[in-house]
Every structure is written in C-alpha cells, then in structure tokens.
N, C-alpha and C positions, 0 to 999 in steps of 0.2 A: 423636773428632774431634781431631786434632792439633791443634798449637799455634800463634797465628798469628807470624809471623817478622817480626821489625822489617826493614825494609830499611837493609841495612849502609850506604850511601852518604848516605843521609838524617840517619841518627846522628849523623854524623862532620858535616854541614853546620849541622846546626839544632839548637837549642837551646830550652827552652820556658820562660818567665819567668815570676815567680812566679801574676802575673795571668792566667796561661792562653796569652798571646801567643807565637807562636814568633819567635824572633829570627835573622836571619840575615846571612853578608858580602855585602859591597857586590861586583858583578862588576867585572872590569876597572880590577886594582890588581896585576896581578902583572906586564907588563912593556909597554915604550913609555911609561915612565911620565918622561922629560926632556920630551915636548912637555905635558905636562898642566900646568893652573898648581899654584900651592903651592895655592889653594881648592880646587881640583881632587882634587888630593890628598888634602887633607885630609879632607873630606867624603867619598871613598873607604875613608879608615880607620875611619871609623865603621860600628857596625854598624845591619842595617837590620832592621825591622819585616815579616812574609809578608801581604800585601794579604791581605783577607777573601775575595776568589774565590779566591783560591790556599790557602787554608788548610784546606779540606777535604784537598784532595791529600795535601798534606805531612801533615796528622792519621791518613790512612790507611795513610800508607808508615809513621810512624810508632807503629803500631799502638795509636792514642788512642781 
C-alpha cells in the first residue's frame, strides 16, 4: 500500500495548535481593503479557528 500524500495546498493554509485545533487566515484581507473600516481590518488580520463541520475535511487532506 503506498503512502497517503498530504495535500500540498492545505499545508501551506492550516496549521494545527497544540490542543488539536486547526488554525487558519481570515478570507478577504488581500485587496479593496480602503473601503473596509480599521475594525474591519483588524479583525481580518487575525487568525481564525476551522468550524467542527469543517474539520473532518481539512484532517483528511491533511492526512490526520
């Protein structure tokens, strides 16, 4: 049986924290970003938590 292969795009997005949690960026921070306010913003640069229905997915791509 070969090996299972992590998926290369998922690597590079998510990140998994010490407590098990995968972490990831916020969408819609990379441009049109004059009309947004500074909250806007800033709450953009943070990073965000993968919802529990979505976290199967991302644990499979990332071969967990």
């Amino acid at each position: 049986m070969p090996k299972m292969k992590t998926n290369s795009s998922a690597k590079k997005r998510f990140k998994v924290t010490g407590s098990g949690k995968i972490k990831r960026n916020k969408a819609y921070a990379r441009h049109l970003m004059r009309k947004k306010s500074k909250k806007a913003k800033l709450q953009l640069s943070h990073s965000g938590i993968v919802k529990k229905c979505d976290e199967g997915l991302v644990k499979d791509l990332l071969c967990m």
